[in-house]
C-alpha positions as CSV (number, residue, x, y, z in Angstrom):
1,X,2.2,-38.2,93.3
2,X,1.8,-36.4,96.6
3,X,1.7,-32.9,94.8
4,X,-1.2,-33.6,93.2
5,X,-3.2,-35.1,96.3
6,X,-2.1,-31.7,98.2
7,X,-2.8,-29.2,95.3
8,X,-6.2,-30.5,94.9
9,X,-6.7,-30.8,99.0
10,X,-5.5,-26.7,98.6
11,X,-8.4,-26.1,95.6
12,X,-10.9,-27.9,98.4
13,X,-9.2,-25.8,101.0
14,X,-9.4,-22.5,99.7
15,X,-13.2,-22.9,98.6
16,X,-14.2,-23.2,102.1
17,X,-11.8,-20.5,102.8
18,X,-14.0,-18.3,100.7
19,X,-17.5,-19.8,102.1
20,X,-16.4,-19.0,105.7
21,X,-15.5,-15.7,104.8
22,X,-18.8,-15.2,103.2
23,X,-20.5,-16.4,106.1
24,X,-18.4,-13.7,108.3
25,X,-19.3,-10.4,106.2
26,X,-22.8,-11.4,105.3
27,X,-23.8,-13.3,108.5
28,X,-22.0,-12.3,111.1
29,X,-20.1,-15.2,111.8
30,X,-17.2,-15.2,113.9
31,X,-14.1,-14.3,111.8
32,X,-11.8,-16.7,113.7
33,X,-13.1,-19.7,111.6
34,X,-11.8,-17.7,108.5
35,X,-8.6,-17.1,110.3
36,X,-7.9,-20.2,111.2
37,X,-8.7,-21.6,108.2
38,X,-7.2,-19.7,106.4
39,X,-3.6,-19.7,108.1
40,X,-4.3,-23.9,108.0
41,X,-4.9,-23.5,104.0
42,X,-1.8,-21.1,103.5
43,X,0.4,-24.1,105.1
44,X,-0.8,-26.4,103.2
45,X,-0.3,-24.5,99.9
46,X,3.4,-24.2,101.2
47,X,4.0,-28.2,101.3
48,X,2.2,-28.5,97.9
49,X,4.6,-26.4,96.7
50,X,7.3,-27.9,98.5
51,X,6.3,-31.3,97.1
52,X,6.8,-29.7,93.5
53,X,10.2,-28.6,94.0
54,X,11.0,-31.8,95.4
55,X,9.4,-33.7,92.6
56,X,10.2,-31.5,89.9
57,X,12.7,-28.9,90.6
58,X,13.1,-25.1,90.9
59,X,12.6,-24.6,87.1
60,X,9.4,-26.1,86.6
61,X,6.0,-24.6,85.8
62,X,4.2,-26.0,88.6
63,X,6.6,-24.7,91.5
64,X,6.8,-21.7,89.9
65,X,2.9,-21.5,90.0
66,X,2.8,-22.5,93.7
67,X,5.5,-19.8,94.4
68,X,2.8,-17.4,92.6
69,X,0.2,-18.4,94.7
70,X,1.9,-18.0,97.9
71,X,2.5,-14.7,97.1
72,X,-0.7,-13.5,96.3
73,X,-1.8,-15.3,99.4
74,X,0.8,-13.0,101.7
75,X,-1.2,-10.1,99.4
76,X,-4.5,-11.8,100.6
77,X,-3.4,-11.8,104.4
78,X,-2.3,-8.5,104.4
79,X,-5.8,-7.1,102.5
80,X,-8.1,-9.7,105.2
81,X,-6.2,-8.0,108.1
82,X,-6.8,-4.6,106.6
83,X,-10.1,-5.3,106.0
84,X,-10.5,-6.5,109.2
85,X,-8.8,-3.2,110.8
86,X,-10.5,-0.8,109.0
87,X,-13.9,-2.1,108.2
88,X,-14.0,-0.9,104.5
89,X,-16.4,-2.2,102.1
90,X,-14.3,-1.2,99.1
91,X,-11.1,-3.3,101.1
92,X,-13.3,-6.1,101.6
93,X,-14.4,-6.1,97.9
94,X,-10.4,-6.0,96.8
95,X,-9.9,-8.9,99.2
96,X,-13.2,-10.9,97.6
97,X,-11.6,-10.1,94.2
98,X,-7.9,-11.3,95.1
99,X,-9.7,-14.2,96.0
100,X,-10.6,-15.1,92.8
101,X,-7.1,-14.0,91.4
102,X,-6.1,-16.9,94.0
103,X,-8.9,-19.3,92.8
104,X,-7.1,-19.0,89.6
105,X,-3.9,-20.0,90.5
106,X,-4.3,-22.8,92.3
107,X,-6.7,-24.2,89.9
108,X,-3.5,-23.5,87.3
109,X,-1.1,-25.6,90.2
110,X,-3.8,-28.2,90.1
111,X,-3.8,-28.2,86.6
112,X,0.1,-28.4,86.3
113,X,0.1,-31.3,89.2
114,X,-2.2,-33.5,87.3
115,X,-0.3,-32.8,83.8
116,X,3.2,-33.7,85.7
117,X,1.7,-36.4,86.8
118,X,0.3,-38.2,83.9
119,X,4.0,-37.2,81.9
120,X,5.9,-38.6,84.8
121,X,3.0,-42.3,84.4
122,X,3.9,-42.3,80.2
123,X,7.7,-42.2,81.1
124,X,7.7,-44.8,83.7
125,X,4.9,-47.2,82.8
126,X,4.2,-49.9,85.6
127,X,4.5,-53.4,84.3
128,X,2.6,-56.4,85.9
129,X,5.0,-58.3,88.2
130,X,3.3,-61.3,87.3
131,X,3.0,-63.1,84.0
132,X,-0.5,-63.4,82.7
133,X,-1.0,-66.5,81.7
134,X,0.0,-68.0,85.3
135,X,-2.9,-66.9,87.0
């Protein structure tokens, strides 16, 4: 299931997301790296969830939880550039936080990819094309 490769390539994604923007605040880094990554990420989470309504239609739990994510992730570009504008600690810190709040929910999409998965292996079992006992 392609949902569940990209979902858990977005969960890897987002982690460095969050180490490169550590690395820019603390270190100094150049923010670009976070920028890039991070619209690269954000693209990714979009075909993850594209892959789940493809998969699994509009109604299920696990597009629904990728359409949750993206939007906290336009709420997370909008607080990076703000923090970026302004240079305020306490934006910085609500951008860190929402972070988290994004961890969460693509750790929930994950979890939803891998369960949709497994239902969709018990309902359609693969069956050896080939008799045992001839080989």
């Amino acid at each position: 299931m392609p949902t569940r490769i990209v979902a858990n390539l977005v969960g890897m994604m987002l982690f460095v997301q969050v180490v490169l923007g550590g690395l820019a605040t603390v270190l100094g880094y150049p923010v670009i790296y976070h920028l890039i990554w991070g619209g690269l990420t954000f693209v990714v989470l979009i075909i993850a969830t594209v892959y789940a309504v493809r998969e699994l239609g509009s109604k299920s739990t696990l597009f629904r939880t990728g359409i949750a994510a993206i939007a906290d992730y336009v709420v997370q570009i909008i607080l990076g550039f703000v923090a970026l504008g302004l240079n305020n600690d306490a934006v910085v810190v609500v951008h860190l936080t929402n972070a988290f709040v994004l961890g969460v929910l693509v750790t929930y999409l994950i979890s939803f990819a891998d369960s949709a998965e497994k239902a969709s292996a018990s309902l359609h079992p693969h069956t050896p094309s080939i008799s045992p006992g001839t080989m």
